[in-house]
N, C-alpha and C positions, 0 to 999 in steps of 0.2 A: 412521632414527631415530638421532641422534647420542649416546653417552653424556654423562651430567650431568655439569655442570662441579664440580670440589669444591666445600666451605665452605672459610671462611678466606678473610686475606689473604695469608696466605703460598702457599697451596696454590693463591690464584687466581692471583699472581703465578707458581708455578710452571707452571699451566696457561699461562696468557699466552708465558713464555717458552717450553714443548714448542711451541707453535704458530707462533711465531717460526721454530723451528727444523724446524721439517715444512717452513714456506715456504722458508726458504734450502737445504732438502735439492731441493725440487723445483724450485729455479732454477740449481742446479748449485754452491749456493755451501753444501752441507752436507761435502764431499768432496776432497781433494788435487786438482789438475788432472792428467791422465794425459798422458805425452810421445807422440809416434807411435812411437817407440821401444817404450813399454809395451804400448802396443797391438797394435804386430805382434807382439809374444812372444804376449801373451792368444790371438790367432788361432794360432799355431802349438801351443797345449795349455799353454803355462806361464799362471801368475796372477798377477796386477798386485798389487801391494803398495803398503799404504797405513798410515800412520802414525797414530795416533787414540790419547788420553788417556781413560780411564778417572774415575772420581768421584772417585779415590784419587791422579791426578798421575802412574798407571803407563803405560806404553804399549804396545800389542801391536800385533803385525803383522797384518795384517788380509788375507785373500786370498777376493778375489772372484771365481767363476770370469768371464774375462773374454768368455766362447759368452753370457754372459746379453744377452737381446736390449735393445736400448736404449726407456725408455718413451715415450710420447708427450707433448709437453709440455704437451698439451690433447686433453680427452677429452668426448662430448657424452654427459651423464647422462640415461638415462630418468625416473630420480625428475627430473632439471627439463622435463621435456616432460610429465609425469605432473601439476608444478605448474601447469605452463603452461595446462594444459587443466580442470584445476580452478580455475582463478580464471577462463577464462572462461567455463564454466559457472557461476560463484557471479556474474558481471559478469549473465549471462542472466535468473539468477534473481532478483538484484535489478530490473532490468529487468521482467520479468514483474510481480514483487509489486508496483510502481509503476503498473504499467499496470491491474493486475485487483484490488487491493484498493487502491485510492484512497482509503477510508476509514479506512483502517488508518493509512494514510500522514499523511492530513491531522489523525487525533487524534493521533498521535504527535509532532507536530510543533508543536502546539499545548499540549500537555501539559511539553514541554520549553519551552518559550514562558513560560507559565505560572511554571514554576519559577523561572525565570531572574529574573523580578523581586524572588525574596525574596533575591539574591545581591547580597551589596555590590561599588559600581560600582566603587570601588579594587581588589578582587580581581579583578577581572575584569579592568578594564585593566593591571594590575601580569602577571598572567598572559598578555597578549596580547603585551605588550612585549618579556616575557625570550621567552616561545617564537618571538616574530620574529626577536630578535638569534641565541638559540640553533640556532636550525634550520638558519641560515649556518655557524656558526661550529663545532658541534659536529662535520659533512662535513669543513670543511675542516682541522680539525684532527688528525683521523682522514689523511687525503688525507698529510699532511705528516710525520705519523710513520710512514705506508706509506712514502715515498721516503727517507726519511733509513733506512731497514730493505732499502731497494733492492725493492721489490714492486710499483713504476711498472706491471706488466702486469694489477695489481688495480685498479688506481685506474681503468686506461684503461676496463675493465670496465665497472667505477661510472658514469664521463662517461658512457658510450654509453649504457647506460641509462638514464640521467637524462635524454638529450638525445631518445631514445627517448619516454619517457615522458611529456615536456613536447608532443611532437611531438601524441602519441595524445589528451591533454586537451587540444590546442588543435581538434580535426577534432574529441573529442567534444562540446565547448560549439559548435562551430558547428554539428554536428546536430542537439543538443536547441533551440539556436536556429532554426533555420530549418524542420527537418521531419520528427520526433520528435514524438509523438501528446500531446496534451495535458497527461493524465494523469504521464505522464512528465517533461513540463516542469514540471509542480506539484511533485512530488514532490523534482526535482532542486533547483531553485532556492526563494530566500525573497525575496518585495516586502525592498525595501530603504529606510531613509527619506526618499531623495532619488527613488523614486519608481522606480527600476531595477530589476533583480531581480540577484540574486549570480550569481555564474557554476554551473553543475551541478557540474562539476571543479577543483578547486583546481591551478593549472599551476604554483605553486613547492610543492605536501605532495607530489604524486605523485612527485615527479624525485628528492624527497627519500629518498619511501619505494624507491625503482626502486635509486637508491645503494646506499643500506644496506642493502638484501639482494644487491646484485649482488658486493659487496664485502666480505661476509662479515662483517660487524658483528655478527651475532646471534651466531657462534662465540667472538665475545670479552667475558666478564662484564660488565668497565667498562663497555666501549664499549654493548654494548648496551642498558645500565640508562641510561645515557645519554640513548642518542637515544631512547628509550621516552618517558622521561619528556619531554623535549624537546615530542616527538609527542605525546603525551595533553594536556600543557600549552596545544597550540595548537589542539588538539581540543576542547579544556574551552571555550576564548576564545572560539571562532568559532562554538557551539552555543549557550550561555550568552547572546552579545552578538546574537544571532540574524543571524548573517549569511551562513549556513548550514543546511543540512539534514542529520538523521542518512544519508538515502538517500546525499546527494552526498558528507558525509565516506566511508561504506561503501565508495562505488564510487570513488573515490577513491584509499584504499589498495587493492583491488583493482587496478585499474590501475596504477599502480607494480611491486603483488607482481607481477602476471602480466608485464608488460612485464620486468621485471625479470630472471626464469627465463625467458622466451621468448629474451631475449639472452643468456643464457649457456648454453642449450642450441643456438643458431646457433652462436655463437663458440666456445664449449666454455669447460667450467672448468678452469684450472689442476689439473695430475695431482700429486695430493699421496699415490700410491701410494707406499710404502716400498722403496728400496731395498735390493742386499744388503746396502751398510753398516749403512743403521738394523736389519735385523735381526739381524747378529752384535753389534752394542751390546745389542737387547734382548737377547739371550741371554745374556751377560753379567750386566746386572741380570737374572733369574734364576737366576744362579749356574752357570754355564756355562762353558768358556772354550775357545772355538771359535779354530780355527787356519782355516779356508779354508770356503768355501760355494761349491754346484756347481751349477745349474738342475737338475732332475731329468731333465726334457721330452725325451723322444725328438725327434729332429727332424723324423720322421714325423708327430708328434700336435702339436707347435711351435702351429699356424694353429688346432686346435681346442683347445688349451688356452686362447688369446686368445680363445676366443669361449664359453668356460663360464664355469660361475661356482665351479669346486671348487676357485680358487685355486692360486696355484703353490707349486710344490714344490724343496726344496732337500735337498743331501746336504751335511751339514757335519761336518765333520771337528772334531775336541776335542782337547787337548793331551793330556787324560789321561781315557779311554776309548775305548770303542767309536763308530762315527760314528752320529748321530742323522739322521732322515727331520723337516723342518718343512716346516711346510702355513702358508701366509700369505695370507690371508682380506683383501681388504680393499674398499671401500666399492664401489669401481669393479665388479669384480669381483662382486660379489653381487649387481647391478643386472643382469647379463645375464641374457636370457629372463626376463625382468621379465615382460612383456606375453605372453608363450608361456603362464606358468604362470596369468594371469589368464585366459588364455581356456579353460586346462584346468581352473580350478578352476569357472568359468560354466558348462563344456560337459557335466562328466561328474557324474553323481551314484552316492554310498554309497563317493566313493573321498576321504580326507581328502588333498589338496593340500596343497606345503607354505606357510606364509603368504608371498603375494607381496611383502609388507611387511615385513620382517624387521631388526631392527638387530643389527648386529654383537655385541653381547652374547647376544642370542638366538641367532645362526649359532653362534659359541662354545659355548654351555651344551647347545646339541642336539646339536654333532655329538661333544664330550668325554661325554654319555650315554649316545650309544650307543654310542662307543667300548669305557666299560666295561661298559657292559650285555649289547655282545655275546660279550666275553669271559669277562662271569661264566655266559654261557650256554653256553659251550664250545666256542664258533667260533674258527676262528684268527682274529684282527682283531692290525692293530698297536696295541701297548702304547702308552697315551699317557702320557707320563711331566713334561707339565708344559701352562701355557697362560696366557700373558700378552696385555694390549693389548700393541700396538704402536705409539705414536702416536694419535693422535685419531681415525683412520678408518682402520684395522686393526687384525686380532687374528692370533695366532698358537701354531700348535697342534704340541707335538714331540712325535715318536714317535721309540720303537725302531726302528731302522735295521734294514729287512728286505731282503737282494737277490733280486733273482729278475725274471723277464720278465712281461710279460701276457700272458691269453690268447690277445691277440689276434696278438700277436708271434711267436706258436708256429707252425711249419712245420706241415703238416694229419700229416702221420706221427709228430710228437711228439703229438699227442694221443691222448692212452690212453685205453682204458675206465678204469684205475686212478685218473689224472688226472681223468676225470667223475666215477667215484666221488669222488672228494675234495671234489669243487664241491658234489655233493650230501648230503656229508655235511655240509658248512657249513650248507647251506640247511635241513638237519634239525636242527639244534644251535637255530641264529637261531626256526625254527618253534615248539621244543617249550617255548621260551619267549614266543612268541605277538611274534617281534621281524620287523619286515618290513626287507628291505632297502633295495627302491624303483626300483635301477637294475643287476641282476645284466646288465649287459654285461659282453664282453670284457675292456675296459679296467679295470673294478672288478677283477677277478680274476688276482690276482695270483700266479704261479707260483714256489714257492722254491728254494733250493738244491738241495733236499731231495724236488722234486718234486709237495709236497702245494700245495693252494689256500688263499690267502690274501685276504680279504675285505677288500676296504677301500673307498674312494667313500661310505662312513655316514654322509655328515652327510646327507643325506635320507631317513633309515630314520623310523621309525615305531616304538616299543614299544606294548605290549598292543593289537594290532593284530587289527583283525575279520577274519572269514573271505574276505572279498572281496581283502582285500587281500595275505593269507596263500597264497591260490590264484594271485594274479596273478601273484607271487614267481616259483612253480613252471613257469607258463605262460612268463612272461619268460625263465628257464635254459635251459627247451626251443626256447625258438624261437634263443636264443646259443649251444648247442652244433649247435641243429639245422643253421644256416648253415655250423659249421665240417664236421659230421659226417656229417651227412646228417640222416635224420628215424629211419631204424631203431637207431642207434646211440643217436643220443640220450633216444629213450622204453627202451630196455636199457637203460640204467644210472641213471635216473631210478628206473624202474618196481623195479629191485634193490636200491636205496637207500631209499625213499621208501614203495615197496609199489603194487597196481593201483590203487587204490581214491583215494589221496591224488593222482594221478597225473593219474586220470580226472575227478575234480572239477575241476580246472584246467584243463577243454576247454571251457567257456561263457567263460572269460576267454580261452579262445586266439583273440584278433582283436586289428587291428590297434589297432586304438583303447586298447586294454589295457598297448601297448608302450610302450617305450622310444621316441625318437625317431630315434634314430640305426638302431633293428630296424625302423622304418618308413618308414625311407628306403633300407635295403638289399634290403626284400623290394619295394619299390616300382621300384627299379633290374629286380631279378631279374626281377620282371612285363614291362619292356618287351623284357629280351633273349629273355624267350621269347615274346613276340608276334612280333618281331624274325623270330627262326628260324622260326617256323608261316609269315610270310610269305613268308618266303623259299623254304619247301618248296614253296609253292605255287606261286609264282611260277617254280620250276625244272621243276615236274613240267607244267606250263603250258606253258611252253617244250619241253618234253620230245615234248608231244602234238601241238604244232604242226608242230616238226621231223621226225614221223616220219608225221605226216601230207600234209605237202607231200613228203617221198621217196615215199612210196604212189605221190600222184598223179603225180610224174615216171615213174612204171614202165613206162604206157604207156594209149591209150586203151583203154576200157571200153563197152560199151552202156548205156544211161540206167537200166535199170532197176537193174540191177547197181552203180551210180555209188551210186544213192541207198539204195540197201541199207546198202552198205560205211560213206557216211558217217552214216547212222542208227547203225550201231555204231561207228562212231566214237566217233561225241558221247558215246553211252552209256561206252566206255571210256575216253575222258577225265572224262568225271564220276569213274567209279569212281576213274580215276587221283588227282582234284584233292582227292574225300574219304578216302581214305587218305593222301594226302601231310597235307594237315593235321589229322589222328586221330592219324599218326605224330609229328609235329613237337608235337601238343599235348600239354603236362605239368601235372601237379597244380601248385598252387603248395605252400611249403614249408608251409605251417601245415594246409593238404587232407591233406598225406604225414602228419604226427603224427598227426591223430587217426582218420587208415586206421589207422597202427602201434597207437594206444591202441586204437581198437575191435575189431583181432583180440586184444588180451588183455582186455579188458572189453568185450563186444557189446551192452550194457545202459546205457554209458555216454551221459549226454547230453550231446550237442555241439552244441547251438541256441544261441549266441551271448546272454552274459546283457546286459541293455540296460544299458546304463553311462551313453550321450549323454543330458543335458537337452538338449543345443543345440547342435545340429547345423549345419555350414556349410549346408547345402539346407533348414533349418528354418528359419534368419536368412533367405536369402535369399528362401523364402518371404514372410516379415514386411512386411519392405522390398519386396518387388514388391506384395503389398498396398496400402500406404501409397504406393508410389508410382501407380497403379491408380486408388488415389481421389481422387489430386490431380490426372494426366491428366482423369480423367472430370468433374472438377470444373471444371477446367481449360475443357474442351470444353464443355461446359453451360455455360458464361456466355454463349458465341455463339449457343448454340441457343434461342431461343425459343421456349418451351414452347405458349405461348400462341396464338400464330400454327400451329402442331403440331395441338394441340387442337380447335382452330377448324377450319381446313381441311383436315385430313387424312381421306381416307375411309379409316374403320376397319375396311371388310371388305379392302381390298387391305393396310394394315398386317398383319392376321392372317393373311394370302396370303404375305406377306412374310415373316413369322415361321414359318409352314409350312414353305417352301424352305429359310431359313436352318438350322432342323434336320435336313433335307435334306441337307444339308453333311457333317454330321459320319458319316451310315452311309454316304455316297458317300467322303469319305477313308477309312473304315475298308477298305470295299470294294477300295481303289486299293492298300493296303498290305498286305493278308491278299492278294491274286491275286496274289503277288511272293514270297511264305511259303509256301515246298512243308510244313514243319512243321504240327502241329496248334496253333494258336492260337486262342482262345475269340474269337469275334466280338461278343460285347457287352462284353467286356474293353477290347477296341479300339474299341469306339464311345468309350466311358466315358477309354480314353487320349485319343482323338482330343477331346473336351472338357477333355481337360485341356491339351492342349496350345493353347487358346486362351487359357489363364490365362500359360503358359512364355512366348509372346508379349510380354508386358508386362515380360520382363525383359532379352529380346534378341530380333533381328532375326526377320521369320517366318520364311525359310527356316531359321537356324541352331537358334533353337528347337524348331520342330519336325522334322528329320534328327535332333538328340541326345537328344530325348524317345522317339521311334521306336525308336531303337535302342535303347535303356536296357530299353527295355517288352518290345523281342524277346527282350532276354537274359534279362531275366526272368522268362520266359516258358516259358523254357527252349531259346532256339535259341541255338547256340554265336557266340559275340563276331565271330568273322571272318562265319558264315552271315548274322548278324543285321545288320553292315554294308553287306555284298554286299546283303542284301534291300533293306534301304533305301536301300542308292545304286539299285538298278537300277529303284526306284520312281522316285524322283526322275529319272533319266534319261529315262524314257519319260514322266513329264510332262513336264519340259521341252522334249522334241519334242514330245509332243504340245500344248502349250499354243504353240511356235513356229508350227506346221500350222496349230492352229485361229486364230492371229493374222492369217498371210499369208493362209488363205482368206476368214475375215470380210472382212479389211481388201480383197482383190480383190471380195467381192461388194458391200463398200461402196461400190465407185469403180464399181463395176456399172450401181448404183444411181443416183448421184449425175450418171451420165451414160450417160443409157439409150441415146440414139442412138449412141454408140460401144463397139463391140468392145471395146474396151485394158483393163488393169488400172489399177490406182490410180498416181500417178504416186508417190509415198509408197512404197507395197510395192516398185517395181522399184527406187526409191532404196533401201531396205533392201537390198533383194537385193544390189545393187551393192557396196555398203557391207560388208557381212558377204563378198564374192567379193574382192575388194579385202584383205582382213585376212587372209584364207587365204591369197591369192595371196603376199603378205609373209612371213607364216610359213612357208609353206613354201621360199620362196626364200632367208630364211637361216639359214642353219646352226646360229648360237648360237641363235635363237627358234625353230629346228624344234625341236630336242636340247631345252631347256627345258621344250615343250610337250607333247613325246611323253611326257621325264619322269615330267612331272608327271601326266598323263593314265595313263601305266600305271600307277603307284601310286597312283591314285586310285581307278582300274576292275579295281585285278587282281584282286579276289574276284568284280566284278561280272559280268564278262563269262559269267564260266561259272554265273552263277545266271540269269542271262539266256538263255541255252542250255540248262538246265535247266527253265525256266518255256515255253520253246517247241516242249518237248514235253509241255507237260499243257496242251492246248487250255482243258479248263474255268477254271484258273488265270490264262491267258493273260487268256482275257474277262473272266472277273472283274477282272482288274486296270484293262484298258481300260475296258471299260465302269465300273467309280467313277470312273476322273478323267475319262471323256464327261459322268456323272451331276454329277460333283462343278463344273465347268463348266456346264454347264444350269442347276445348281441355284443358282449364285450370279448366273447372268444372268439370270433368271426372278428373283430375287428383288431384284436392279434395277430389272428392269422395273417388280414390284409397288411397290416405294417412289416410282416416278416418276409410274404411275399413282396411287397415291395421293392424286397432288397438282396431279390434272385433264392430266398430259403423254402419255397413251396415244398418244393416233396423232398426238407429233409426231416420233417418231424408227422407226423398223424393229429390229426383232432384232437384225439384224449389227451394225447402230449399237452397240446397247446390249455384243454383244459386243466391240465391239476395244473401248469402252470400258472397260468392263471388265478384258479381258486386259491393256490395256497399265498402267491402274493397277495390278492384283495383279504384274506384272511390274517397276514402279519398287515397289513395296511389298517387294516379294521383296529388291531391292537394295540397298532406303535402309537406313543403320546405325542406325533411329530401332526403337524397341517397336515391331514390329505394322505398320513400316512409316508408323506414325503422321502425319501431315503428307503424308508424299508421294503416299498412296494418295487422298487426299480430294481434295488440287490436283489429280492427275493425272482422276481421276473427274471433278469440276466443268470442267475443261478440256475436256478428250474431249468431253462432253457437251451443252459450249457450243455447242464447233465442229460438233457433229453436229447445229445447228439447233433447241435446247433452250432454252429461257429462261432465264436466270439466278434470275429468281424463283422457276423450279420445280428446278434442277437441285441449287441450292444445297441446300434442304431437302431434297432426296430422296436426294441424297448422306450427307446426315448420319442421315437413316434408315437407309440403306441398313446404314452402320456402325456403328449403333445394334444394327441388329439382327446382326450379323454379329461384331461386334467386342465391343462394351462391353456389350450382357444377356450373353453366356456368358460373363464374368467370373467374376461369382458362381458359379455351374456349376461350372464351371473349377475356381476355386479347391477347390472342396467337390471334386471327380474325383481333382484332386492330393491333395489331402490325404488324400480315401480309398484311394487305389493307394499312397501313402506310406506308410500304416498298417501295407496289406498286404501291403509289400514289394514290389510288383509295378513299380515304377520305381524 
């Protein structure tokens, strides 16, 4: 939101010329040219001096430190990608209203019809003529005082857009012409009297309106009363003379706006950020008289001050005082995390977000409030002792000049308990006035000469601020001192500042969601260096058992019975070894350690995480697999003939069908509890195993369901590393066994299909080959051995030893085998029923219906498609064909098949996730 331009003509003339001069500052022509001469001294610590006249004819020397990095001279604004995406949502919704209120359209249009004849025909054509000449003439005069002002890289803007926008109205009259739904061409176009209809888009208003916002004409008074009226003038003619529609004018400028912002956030707009010259001028006109300006920026933080939005900071020295601290806020600048804070203010509820929308008078007036707000509450903050614009799209805020480091800057042995106290006594000052901070990081916290903490980063604070968000405050300091300090130091000097009580309230806010973003990308680091280490233990203590298990057996032979004794303890002492190594390697995370330290001083304390998300990434994605679920399924019902279904389907083998198919889900539950030495609920994992046919529809089977599996074992309560291990080592021993039962069917196929000979299928020994053949290459060279062992040991290195763990609990063992024997059975039986169904019982055999089967669940497992979607169905009707099936009966029975298999547990599905979602349990 731009601030209003004054009244007056002098004040608008003075507006006009500040704007003038923002453009010549940002094209290099506001400032002396510097020699390379000047430039190597700025690199070596001295500052470039520049010569500059005052209001008064005076002139001071001007030093800018010359470390300030250089701007860019085009910058791409989320507010024009912001527009971009609202005009074409507004282009949609005109569309819509065209299409589904047709009645609306066609009295509206008539009503305007109507009117037009009590308007005399000289006004109308008097008005048709000047906004034809105007509409030329007003661009290109605009055009001509851009270049004679040297601003040719506006103007090119303009053309592009224009030539853009003529482009877009010429494809969209050829749509609504050619194939574009009726309703639409009604609404867009009007009969004409020569018996034609007008065009939907006008191809010279568009290019016009694409100009005049590409090029900035709304920012200049004249110019924009101008082309307004211009525009409305030839708006009036073309509605009035009927030769038009209100729909087609609407979409019309629509298209220009949106084409317009779509090309200058490709190209970028001109960077009219302020340099340090324009800021030692403003400081001046506020009575200032600054001798040098410094960056402030550590060179460490240089990369993340360019990517926030708290504005840069300078040290400017005075002829006569102390040096001042300015903060320079400007348009660019405030736009960053634009889109972050919208999806924080969507996501979380009872915490006030600050407006993603903000104009720079606003950014100014909030963060100079709580400047003094928190100082009259008794925090140390810097003094803010002045606050002017800066130009037309910046503001600029001085403080007293405080030195001192950040916390973050501080070596771990300069932090004192003294120095915590002092943080927390800020945060009790800010509290007892009900003032929140919003971002108590590191970097907010400023250390002085002196030792004590100084508060600053406030322009995102909050006054008379609720409980929620007065807690988070305290949650936020513990989790910033907890990374430097540990987690016991930082609840001591909380807990002696603060008190237990105010301490422990702030443990439902300790999560991450609560944080900062920069505390949720360092506790998200710290997670994977200690999975990191946990693997690594393992993987050593792994090695350890191996090594000292092959010297054993070099010692010398043994008698058999004694052989298998030894390595019966073996095994057991390498388990013992593998779960101690990762018990040892495993650590609390940082935010588990606070509220151990809080609940030995408060044990009554409640630490159940308060709900804060409305809308959660796995809530959306929920939504959207939905919606996309019912377009698939819709999708696939248009091929499926219900009718023909109804007709000849025997509906006691459909319910045969449907039988097995539920059959399914306790045989995977089965295949994945026999693989879990832990206590896991078996109707938990029936009810996951249904939901994991809903995860399907969002990605591939196998991937969906391995990260649904796992998710459910941890929650379950088996530890992260156990709970991978389990489920790779399920997955292992299906995929052998579904290999086994391929090559067996497919040998009793070929059995079959040729009873007079002995031989297998000629198919299977080609696989065999095939798969001998790929081994034989890998292991023959060396960069694809190394590669594969790699990757195979970090795959399997939890697995191995849960798989030697599971083979010594027989009952576990079979349970595992036996659900993926059942889970097989029961999807080939329930083939069978869909094909019987539809009169094909005795034209194929079991094995048949097996390798059909396996080898579609086998491309389904591969294809990147939902569910395997597509490849499982060809690959079925294929198989099926070839196995001496009809097409008339394979085709439908195939689609039963995945009727019943695939799209009824949807619904299911969906309702499983959502209630394990509820409960926390995935």
């Amino acid at each position: 939101m731009e601030p209003e331009p004054p009244e007056g003509h002098e004040e608008e003339r003075d507006t006009e010329q500040r704007a003038d001069q923002d453009e010549r500052v940002e094209h290099g022509k506001g400032a002396e040219p510097v020699s390379g001469t000047a430039r190597a001294r700025a690199r070596t610590g001295s500052h470039r001096a520049d010569l500059s006249a005052d209001e008064h004819g005076e002139f001071h020397v001007d030093r800018v430190s010359g470390d300030e990095p250089l701007l860019p001279a085009r910058v791409h604004r989320p507010a024009d990608l912001l527009r971009l995406l609202l005009g074409i949502a507004g282009i949609a919704l005109v569309l819509g209203l065209a299409t589904f209120a047709h009645g609306t359209t066609a009295g509206l249009a008539r009503d305007i019809g109507t009117g037009a004849k009590a308007a005399p025909p000289l006004l109308i054509n008097l008005a048709g003529l000047t906004s034809s000449v105007l509409v030329l003439i007003v661009p290109v005069a605009f055009a001509v005082e851009r270049l004679i002002k040297r601003d040719g890289l506006r103007i090119a803007d303009g053309v592009l857009a224009a030539v853009l926008a003529h482009g877009v109205s010429l494809a969209t009259d050829l749509w609504v012409a050619e194939s574009a739904p009726a309703s639409i061409r009604v609404a867009l176009t009007q009969p004409l009297a020569n018996g034609s209809l007008s065009a939907p888009v006008h191809s010279y208003l568009a290019p016009v309106i694409a100009y005049m916002t590409a090029v900035g004409m709304s920012r200049r008074p004249r110019w924009r009363v101008a082309m307004w009226v211009v525009v409305l003038l030839d708006v009036v003619a073309v509605l009035v003379g009927r030769y038009t529609t209100p729909f087609a004018i609407i979409t019309t400028v629509l298209i220009g706006w949106t084409v317009a912002y779509g090309t200058l956030y490709a190209v970028g707009s001109p960077n009219v950020r302020p340099t340090g010259q324009n800021l030692l001028a403003g400081l001046r006109r506020v009575g200032f008289h600054p001798v040098s300006a410094m960056r402030a920026e550590d060179a460490q933080h240089a990369d993340q001050t360019e990517q926030s939005d708290r504005g840069r900071r300078y040290i400017v020295t005075l002829e006569d005082g102390p040096p001042i601290d300015v903060t320079v806020v400007d348009r660019e600048q405030q736009a960053q995390g634009f889109f972050y804070r919208v999806w924080r203010r969507l996501s979380l509820r009872g915490i006030n977000q600050r407006r993603s929308l903000q104009s720079l008078r606003q950014a100014l007036e909030q963060e100079a409030l709580l400047a003094y707000a928190a100082i009259a509450a008794g925090a140390n903050a810097p003094k803010l002792i002045a606050t002017s614009e800066l130009g037309p799209d910046a503001v600029m805020l001085v403080y007293e000049h405080i030195g001192g480091r950040t916390f973050d800057s501080l070596a771990d042995d300069e932090i004192t308990d003294a120095l915590m106290h002092s943080a927390w006594r800020q945060v009790e000052a800010l509290q007892s006035r009900r003032i929140a901070h919003r971002r108590l990081v590191g970097d907010a916290l400023l250390v002085d000469r002196s030792g004590n903490i100084v508060l600053t980063e406030l322009r995102g604070g909050e006054i008379a601020a609720g409980d929620l968000v007065l807690r988070m405050d305290i949650a936020q300091l513990l989790a910033t001192c907890g990374l430097r300090v540990g987690a016991e130091r930082a609840v001591a000097a909380a807990v002696e500042v603060l008190g237990p009580d105010a301490v422990a309230d702030s443990l439902p806010l300790l999560q991450p969601i609560a944080l900062s973003r920069t505390t949720r990308a360092t506790l998200r680091q710290l997670a994977r260096e200690r999975s990191k280490r946990e693997r690594e233990a393992v993987l050593a203590a792994s090695q350890a058992a191996k090594e000292a298990r092959e010297a054993r057996e070099a010692e010398g032979p043994k008698d058999r019975k004694a052989i298998r004794a030894e390595r019966h303890a073996e095994k057991n002492a390498e388990k013992r070894a593998l779960d101690e190594a990762s018990e040892e390697a495993r650590e609390e995370d940082l935010l588990a350690q606070i509220r151990r330290q809080v609940l030995l001083i408060r044990p009554t304390a409640v630490i159940e995480p308060a709900k804060l998300e409305r809308l959660s990434p796995r809530i959306l994605i929920s939504w959207i697999a939905g919606a996309f679920a019912a377009y698939l399924l819709l999708s696939q019902l248009t091929h499926f003939n219900l009718d023909d279904v109804i007709s000849k389907a025997q509906w006691w083998w459909v319910l045969v069908a449907m039988f097995f198919s539920a059959l399914t889900y306790i045989a995977a539950a089965m295949s994945l509890l026999g693989f879990v030495t832990e206590k896991v609920g078996f109707v938990k994992t029936v009810v996951a195993q249904i939901a994991g046919n809903f995860v399907k529809l969002v990605a591939p089977a196998a991937i969906g369901g391995v990260a649904l599996n796992t998710r459910f074992l941890q929650r379950a309560g088996v530890r992260p590393g156990l709970a991978v291990a389990s489920v790779g080592a399920s997955q292992l021993f299906g995929l052998g066994s579904h290999i086994l039962l391929l090559l067996t069917f497919g040998y009793l196929t070929g059995m079959q299909s040729r009873q007079d000979q002995l031989s297998p299928s000629r198919t299977v020994i080609a696989g065999l080959l095939t798969v001998a053949v790929l081994v034989l290459v890998v292991t023959a060279v060396p960069v694809l051995r190394k590669f594969v062992v790699t990757r195979l040991r970090s795959l399997f290195a939890g697995v191995v030893p849960r798989m030697l763990d599971i083979l010594q609990r027989p009952r576990k063992l079979i349970t595992g085998i036996g659900g993926m024997l059942l889970l097989t059975a029961a999807n080939v039986m329930c083939l069978d029923a869909s094909i019987r169904a539809f009169g094909g019982g005795d034209q194929l055999s079991y094995a048949s219906i097996a390798v059909a089967f396996l080898a579609g669940n086998a491309l389904g497992s591969a294809a990147p498609t939902p569910g395997g979607l597509g490849a499982v169905e060809s690959a079925l009707i294929t198989a099926l064909t070839l196995g001496g099936l009809g097409g008339d009966i394979a085709f439908p029975a195939v689609l039963l098949f995945r009727l019943m298999t695939f799209w009824l547990p949807v619904l299911p599905g969906w309702l499983a996730f959502t209630h394990l979602t509820r409960k926390g349990e995935i």
